[in-house]
LUMZAPA-455759 format. One record per residue (C-alpha): z, x, y. Coordinates in pm, 1 decimal. Layout:
N
<w: Z u: X v: Y>
...
//
This chain:
120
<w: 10368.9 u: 13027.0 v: 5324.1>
<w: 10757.2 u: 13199.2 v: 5242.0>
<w: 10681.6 u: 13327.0 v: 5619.5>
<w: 10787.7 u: 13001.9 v: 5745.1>
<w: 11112.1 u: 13041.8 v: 5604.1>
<w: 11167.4 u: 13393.5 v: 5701.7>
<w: 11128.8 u: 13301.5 v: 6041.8>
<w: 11357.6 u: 13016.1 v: 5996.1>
<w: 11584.2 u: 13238.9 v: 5843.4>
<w: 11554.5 u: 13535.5 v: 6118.7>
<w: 11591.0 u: 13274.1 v: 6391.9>
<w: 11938.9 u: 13123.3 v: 6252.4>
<w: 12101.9 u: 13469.1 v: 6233.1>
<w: 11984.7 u: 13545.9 v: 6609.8>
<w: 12115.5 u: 13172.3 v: 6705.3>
<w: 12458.5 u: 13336.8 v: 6570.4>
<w: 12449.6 u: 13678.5 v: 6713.1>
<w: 12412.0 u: 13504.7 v: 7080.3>
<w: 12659.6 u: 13255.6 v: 6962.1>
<w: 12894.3 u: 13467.6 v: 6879.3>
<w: 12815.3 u: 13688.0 v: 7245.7>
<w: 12856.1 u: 13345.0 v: 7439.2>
<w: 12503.7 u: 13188.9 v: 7419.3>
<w: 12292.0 u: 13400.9 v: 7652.5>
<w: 11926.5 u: 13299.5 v: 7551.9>
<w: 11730.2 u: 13536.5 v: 7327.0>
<w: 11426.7 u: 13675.8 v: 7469.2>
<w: 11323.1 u: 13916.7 v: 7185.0>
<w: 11315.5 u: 13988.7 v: 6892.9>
<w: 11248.4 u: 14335.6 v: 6738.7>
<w: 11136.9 u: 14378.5 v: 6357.5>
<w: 10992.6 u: 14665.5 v: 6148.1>
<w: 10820.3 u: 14508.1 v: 5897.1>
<w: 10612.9 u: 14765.9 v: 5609.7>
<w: 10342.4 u: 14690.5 v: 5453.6>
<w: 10489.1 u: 14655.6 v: 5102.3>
<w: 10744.2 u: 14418.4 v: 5234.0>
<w: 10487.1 u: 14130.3 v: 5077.7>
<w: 10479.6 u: 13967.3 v: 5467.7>
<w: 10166.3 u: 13874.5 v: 5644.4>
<w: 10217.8 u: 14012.2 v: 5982.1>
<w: 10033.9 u: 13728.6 v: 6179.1>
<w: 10180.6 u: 13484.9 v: 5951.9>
<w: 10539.0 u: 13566.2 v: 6025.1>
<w: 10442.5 u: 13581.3 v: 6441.8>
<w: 10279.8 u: 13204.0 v: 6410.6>
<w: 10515.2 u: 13062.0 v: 6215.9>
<w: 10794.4 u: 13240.6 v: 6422.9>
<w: 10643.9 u: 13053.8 v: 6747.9>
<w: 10628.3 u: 12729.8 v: 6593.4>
<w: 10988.3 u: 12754.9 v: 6452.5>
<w: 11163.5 u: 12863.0 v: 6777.2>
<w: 11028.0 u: 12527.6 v: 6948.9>
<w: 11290.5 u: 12357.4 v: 7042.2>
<w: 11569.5 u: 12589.9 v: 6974.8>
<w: 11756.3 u: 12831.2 v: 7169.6>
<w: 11468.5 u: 13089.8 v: 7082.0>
<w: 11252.6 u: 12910.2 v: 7263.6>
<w: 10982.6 u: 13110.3 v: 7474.9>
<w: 11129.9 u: 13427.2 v: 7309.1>
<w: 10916.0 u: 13712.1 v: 7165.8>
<w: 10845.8 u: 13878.8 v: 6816.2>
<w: 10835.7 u: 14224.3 v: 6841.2>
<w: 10698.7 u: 14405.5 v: 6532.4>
<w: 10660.3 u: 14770.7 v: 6463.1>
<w: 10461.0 u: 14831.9 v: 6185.6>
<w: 10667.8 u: 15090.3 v: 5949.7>
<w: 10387.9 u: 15274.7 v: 5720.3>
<w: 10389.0 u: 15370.6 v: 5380.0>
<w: 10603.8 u: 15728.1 v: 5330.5>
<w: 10567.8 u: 15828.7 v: 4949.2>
<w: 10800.1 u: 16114.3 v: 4842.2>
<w: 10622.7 u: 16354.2 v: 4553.5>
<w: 10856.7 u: 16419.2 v: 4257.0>
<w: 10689.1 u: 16706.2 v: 4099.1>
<w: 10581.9 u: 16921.5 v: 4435.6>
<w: 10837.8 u: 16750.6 v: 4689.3>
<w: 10593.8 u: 16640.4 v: 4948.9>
<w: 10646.3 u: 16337.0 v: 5148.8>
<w: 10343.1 u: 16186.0 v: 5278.7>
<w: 10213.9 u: 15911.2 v: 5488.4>
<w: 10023.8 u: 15712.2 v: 5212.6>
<w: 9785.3 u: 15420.3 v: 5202.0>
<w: 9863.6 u: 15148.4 v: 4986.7>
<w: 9576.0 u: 15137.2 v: 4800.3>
<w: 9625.1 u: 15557.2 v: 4608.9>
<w: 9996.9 u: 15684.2 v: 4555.7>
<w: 9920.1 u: 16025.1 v: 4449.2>
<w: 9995.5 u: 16288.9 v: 4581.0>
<w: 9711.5 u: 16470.0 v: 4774.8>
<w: 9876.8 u: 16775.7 v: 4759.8>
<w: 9914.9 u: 16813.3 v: 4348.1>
<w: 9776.2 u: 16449.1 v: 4280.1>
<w: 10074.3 u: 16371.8 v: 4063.2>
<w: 10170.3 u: 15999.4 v: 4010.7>
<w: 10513.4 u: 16082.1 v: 3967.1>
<w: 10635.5 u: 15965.2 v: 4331.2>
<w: 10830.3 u: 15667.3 v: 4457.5>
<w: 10825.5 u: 15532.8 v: 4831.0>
<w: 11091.8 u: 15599.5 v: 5004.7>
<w: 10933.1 u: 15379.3 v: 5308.7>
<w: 10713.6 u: 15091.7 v: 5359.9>
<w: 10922.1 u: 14774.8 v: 5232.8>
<w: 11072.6 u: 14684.6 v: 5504.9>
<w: 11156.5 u: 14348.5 v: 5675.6>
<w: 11461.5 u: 14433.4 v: 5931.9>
<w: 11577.9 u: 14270.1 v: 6221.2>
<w: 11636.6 u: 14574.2 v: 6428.2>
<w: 11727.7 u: 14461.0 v: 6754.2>
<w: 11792.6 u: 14125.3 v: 6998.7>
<w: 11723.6 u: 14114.2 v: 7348.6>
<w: 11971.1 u: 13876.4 v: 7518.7>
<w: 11949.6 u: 13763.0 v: 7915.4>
<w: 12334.2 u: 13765.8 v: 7951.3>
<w: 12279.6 u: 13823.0 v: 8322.0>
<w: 12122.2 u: 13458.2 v: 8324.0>
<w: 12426.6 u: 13326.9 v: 8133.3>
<w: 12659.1 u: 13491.9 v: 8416.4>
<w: 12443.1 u: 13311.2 v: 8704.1>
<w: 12487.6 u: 12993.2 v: 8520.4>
//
């Protein structure tokens, strides 16, 4: 399960980023994650609960938006929302398209308490 270590990973370089902002604690975590990014979802959320315990990250939350599959057609210039499982075209039906969306696995965005820090 390589979502283990993603979350490992994800939750070293937001350890950092708060670090590096003074250590206020991390209460989410926001990812867009496509389907073609070769991560299971629900993997990457369990295995990112069980690697925060005991860190910083602790009672944080994953936030995921799912990012769909945008295919851009070479020979009529359509870009379409696809599904995975048919890349043509369903304008022409050409084959001769590439995604221009749908691999991703990007931390967009940390939400830090630094009011909590400044009570401290």
């Amino acid at each position: 399960m390589h979502e283990l270590s993603i979350a490992l990973s994800m939750i070293e370089m937001a350890s950092e980023t708060a670090a590096i902002r003074g250590n206020p604690r991390v209460t989410a975590m926001h990812l867009k994650l496509g389907p073609l990014s070769g991560v299971v979802k629900e993997a990457l959320t369990f295995s990112y609960e069980i690697a925060c315990r005991g860190t910083p990250l602790e009672g944080s939350c994953l936030i995921v938006e799912d990012v769909p599959v945008v295919v851009h057609c070479s020979k009529c210039g359509d870009q379409v929302v696809e599904l995975i499982q048919d890349l043509r075209c369903p304008r022409c039906n050409s084959v001769d398209s590439h995604v221009v969306q749908g691999r991703e696995l990007e931390v967009v965005a940390l939400e830090l308490d630094e009011m909590e820090e400044l009570v401290r």
